[in-house]
C-alpha positions in Angstrom: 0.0 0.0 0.0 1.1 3.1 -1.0 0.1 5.0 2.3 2.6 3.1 4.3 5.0 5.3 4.0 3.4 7.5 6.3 4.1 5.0 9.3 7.1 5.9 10.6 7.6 8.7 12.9 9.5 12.0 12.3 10.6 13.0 15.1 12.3 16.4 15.8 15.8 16.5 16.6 17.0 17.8 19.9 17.2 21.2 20.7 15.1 23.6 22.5 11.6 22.9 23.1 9.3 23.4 20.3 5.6 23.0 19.9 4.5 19.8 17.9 7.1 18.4 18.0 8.4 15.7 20.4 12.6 15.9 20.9 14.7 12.9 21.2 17.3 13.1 24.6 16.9 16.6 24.9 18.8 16.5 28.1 21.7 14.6 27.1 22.2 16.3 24.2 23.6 19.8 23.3 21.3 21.6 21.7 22.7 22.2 18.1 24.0 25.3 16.8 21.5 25.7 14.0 18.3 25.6 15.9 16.1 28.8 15.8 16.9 31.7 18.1 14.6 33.3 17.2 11.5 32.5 15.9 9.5 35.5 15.7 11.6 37.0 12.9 12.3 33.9 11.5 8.2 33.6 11.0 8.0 36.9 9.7 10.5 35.8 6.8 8.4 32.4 6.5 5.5 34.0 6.0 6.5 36.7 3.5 8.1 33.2 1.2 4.9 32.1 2.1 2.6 35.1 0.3 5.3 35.6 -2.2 4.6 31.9 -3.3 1.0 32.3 -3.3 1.0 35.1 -5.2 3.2 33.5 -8.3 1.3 30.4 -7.8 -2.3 32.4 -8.2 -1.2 34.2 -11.0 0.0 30.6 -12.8 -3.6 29.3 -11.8 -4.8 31.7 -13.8 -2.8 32.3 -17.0 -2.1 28.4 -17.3 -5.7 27.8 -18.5 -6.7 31.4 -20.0 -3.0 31.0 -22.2 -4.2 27.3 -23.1 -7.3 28.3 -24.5 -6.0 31.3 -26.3 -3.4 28.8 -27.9 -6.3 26.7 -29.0 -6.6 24.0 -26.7 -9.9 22.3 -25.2 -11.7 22.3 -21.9 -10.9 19.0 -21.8 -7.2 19.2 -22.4 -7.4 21.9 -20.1 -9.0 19.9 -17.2 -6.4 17.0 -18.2 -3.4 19.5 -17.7 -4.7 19.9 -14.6 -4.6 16.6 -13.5 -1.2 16.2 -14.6 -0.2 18.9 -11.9 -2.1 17.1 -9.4 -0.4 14.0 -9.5 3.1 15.4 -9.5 1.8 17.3 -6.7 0.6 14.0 -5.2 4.5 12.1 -6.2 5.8 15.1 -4.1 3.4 14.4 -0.7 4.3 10.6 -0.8 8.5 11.3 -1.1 8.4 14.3 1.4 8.4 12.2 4.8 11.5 10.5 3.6 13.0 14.1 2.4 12.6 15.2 5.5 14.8 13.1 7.2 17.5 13.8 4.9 17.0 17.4 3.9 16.2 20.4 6.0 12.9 22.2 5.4 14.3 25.4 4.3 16.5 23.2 1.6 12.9 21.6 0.6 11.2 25.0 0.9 14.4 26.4 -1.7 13.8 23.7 -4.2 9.8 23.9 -4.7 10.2 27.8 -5.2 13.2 27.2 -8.1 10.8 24.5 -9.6 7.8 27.1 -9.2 10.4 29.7 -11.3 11.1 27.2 -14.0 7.4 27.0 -14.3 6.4 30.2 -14.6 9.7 30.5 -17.3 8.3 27.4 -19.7 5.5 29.1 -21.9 7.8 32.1 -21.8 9.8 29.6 -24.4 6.4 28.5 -26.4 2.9 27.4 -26.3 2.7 24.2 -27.6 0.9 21.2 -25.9 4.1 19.5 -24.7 5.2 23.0 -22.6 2.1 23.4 -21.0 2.7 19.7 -20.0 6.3 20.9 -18.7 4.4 23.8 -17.1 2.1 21.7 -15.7 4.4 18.7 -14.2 6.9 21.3 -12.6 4.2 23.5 -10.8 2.7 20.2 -9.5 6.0 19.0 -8.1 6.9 22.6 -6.7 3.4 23.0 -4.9 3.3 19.1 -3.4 6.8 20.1 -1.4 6.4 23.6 -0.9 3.1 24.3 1.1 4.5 21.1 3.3 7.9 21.8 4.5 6.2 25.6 5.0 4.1 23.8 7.9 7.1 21.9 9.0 9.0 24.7 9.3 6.2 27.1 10.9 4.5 24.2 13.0 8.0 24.1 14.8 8.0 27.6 16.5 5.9 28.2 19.8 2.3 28.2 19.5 -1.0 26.1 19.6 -0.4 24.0 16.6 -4.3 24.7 15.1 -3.5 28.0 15.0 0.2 27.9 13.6 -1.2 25.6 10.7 -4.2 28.2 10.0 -2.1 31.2 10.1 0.6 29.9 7.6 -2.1 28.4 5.5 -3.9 31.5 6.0 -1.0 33.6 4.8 -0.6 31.6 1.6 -4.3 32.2 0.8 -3.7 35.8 1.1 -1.1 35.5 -1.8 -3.6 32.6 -4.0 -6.1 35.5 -3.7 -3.9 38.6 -4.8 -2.4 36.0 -7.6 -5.2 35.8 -9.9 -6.5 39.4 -9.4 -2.9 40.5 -10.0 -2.9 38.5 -13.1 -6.3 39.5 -14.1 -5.2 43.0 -14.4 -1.5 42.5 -16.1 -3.6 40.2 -18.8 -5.5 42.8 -19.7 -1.9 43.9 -21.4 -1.3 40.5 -22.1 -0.9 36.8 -20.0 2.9 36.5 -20.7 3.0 40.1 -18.3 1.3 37.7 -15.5 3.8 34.8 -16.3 6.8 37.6 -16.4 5.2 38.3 -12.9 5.3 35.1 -11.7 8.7 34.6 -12.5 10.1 37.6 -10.7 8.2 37.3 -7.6 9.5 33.3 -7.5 13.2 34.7 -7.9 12.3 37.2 -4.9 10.9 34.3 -2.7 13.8 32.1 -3.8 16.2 34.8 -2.5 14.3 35.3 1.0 13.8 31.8 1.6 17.8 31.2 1.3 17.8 33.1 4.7 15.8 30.9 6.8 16.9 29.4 9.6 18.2 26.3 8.6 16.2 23.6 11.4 18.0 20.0 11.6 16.3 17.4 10.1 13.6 15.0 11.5 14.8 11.5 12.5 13.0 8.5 12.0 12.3 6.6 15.3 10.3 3.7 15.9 6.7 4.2 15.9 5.0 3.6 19.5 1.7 2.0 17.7 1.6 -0.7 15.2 -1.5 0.3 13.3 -0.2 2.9 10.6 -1.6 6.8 10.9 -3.9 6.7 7.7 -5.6 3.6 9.2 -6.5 4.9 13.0 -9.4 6.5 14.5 -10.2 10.1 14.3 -8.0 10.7 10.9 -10.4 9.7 8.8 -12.0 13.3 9.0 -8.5 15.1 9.0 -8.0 13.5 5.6 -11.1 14.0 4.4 -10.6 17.7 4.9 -7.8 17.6 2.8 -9.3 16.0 0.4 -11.9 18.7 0.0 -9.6 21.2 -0.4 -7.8 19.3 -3.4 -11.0 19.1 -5.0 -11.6 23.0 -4.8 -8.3 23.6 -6.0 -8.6 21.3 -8.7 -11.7 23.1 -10.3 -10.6 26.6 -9.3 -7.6 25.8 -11.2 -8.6 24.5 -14.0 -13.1 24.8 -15.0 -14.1 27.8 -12.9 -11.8 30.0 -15.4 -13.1 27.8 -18.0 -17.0 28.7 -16.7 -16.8 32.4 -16.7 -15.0 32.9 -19.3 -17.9 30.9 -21.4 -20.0 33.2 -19.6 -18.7 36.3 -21.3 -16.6 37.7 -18.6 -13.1 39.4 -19.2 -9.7 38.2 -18.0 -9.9 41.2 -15.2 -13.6 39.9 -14.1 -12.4 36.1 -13.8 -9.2 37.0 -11.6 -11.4 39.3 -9.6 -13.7 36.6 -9.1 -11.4 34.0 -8.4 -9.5 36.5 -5.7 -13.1 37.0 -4.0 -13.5 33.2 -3.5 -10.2 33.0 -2.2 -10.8 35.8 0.0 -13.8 34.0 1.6 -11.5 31.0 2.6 -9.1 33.5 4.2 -11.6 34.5 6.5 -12.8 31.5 7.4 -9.2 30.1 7.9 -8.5 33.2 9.8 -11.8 33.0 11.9 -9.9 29.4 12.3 -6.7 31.3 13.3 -7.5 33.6 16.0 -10.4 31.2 17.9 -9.8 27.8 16.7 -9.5 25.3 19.3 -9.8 21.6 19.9 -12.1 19.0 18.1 -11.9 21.2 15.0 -12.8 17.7 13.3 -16.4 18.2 13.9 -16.7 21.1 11.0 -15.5 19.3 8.1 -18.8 18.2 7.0 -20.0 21.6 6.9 -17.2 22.5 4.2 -17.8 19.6 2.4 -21.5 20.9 2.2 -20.7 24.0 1.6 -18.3 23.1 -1.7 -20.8 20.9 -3.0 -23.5 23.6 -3.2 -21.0 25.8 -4.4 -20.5 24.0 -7.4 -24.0 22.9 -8.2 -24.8 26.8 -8.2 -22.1 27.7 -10.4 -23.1 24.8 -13.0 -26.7 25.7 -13.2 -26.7 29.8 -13.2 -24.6 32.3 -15.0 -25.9 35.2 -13.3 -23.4 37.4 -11.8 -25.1 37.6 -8.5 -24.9 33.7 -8.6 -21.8 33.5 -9.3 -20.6 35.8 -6.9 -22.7 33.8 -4.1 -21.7 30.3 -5.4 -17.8 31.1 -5.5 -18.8 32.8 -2.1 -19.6 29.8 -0.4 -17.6 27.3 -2.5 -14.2 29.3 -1.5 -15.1 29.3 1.9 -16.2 25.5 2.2 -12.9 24.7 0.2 -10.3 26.9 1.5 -11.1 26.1 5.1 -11.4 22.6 5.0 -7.6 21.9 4.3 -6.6 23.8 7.3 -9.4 22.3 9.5 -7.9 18.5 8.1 -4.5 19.6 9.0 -5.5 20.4 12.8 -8.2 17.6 12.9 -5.3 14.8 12.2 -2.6 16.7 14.5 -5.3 16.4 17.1 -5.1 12.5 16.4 -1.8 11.6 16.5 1.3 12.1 19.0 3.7 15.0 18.8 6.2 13.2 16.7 4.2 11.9 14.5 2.6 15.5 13.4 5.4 16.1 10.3 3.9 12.7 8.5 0.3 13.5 9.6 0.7 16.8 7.4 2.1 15.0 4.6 -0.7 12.4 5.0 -3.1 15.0 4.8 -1.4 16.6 1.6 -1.6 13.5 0.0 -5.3 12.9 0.4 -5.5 16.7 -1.4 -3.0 16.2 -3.7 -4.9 13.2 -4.8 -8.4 14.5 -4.5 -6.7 18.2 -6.8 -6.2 15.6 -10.0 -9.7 13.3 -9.6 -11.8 16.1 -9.1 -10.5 17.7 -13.2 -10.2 14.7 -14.5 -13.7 13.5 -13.3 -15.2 17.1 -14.4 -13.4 16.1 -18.1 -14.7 12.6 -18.1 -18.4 14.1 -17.9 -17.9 16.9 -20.1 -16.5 14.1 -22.8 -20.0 12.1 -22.5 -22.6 15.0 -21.1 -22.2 19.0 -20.3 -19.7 20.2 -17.8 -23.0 21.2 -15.1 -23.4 17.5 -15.1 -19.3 17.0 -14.1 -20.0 19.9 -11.6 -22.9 17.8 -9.7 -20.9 14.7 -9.8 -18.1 16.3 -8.1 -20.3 17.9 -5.5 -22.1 14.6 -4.8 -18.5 12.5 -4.1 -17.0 15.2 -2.4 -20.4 15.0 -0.3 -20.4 11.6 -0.4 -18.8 10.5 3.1 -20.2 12.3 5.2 -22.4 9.1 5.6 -19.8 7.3 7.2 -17.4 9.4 8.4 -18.2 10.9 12.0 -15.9 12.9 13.5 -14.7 11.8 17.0 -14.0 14.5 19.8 -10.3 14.0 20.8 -8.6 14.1 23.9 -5.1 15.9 24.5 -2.4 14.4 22.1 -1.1 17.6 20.7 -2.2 19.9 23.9 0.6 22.6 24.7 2.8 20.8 27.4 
């Protein structure tokens, strides 16, 4: 099974006492050299790689598809290319626990912001079908590593470990919402200005990100319970969180620009758009942020109902007041529930284990980010793409009749 690699620990090396994270002979050892002084200003550099990175990686959401079209590609291909993102991004989430053990996070942080660069620089060569499958396969390995080893890296700093994985999170929706809008407008002169944008803020990020702390790596240890994570109780909703918040991105990448843009509206309208759904899922992850507790768990189902009437509004109406509501609720069902599934399956497991309970997590979204396209195109191929809408809202629904969220007791509690 391909989940087992999620089994063994990570645990944090020695050093001074950080939150989520449980340190191996801490009193033996000497704390080492590189561990972080200060974390306060190192946060504050995290989280300006953070918004940089969302920002270059909203304005690729949104010229990828519009700059497929214009070259003369389908809705299909486009939702296809999508897919092929998602399951790079997916390849990334299963190789990161093992990275992590040999590679610092900033080093992992570093590599998924040059691979984000070299994907923003492809279609700056040409348009044909085999670069936007370049563009494609690079920002889907960049995004699996990146927006992990960012929660590694922030989750290790002081703080109650819902809120440190909602404000980073939070922070990187900031920059996926000022992407597209900023792309929006710089289409309007042309979509290679947005890609030009892209590459420059990446090479910004890249350069900020280089002056990190650099954090020693996890170490493998031997796992205190037989039973795998992704099999025990109470992950089950944590992953399904994730998974709803793959499937958002999925379609907000690749059939929501596809919709309005059908619909008549200009490449300024459909970033603005897209920016306003992204906004609603920053304040939800921030109402997450400043009063989110325990048992988060219990709210997934909510976003998972919340996406799936989302969707089914924006297949059926065109209106601009429906549009606005369904992108509305969709971006706040989907933006929130990866950052509820993050702290739901942190809530489940022990403090060591919390480095492969993220990447668990990712995975579940990373897989859900390619079905959901590639479900949407297998409809429109056979019937109309409201019909691959309502499909996709009913399975990303769908488990919410056997999944119950358990309340959890104090696993990941500040000591």
């Amino acid at each position: 099974m391909q989940h087992q690699v999620y089994a063994s620990n990570l645990v944090a090396p020695t050093g001074r006492c950080q939150a989520g994270a449980t340190l191996a002979n801490s009193e033996t050892d000497p704390p080492p050299n590189d561990t972080l002084d200060q974390p306060a200003e190192d946060m504050g550099r995290l989280t300006f790689v953070v918004l940089g990175y969302g920002v270059a990686l909203g304005a690729t959401s949104i010229a990828f598809p519009l700059l497929a079209l214009e070259a003369g590609l389908s809705p299909i291909a486009v939702g296809l290319l999508a897919t092929v993102s998602a399951v790079l991004q997916m390849g990334g989430k299963i190789t990161l626990p093992a990275l992590l053990t040999r590679f610092s996070d900033r080093s992992i942080i570093a590599l998924a912001i040059s691979v984000m660069l070299a994907a923003a620089s492809v279609l700056l060569i040409a348009t044909t079908a085999i670069w936007f499958v370049a563009a494609q396969v690079l920002q889907g390995t960049s995004r699996g590593l990146f927006w992990t080893a960012s929660q590694t890296h922030g989750i290790r700093t002081k703080g109650v470990a819902t809120r440190q994985i909602a404000f980073i999170q939070g922070i990187g929706q900031v920059g996926t919402m000022v992407g597209p809008f900023l792309a929006g407008l710089l289409a309007a002169r042309s979509l290679f200005t947005s890609l030009w944008a892209a590459v420059g803020i990446s090479a910004a990020c890249l350069a900020l990100s280089l002056t990190l702390h650099k954090l020693p790596t996890y170490q493998r240890a031997p796992r205190k319970s037989r039973v795998p994570i992704w099999r025990r109780k109470g992950v089950g909703p944590g992953n399904w969180g994730g998974a709803i918040a793959g499937a958002w991105r999925g379609v907000l990448e690749s059939f929501v620009p596809v919709i309005l843009s059908a619909a008549g509206y200009g490449t300024a309208i459909v970033g603005a758009l897209m920016s306003m759904a992204e906004l609603c899922g920053l304040i939800a992850t921030g109402a997450v942020a400043r009063w989110g507790g325990r048992n988060v768990g219990r709210f997934i189902p909510y976003t998972a109902l919340a996406l799936g009437a989302g969707l089914v509004m924006l297949a059926l109406w065109s209106q601009i007041w429906v549009v606005v509501l369904a992108l509305a609720i969709a971006g706040t069902g989907g933006g929130v529930g990866g950052v509820l599934g993050s702290a739901s399956i942190n809530e489940a497991v022990e403090h060591s284990e919390q480095g492969a309970a993220i990447a668990l997590v990712g995975l579940y979204r990373a897989a859900a980010r390619s079905t959901a396209p590639s479900l949407v195109s297998g409809a429109l191929a056979v019937a109309t793409l409201p019909a691959g809408l309502a499909v996709l809202a009913i399975g990303i629904t769908f488990p919410i009749l056997w999944i119950r969220p358990r309340r959890i007791g104090s696993v990941t509690a500040e000591p």
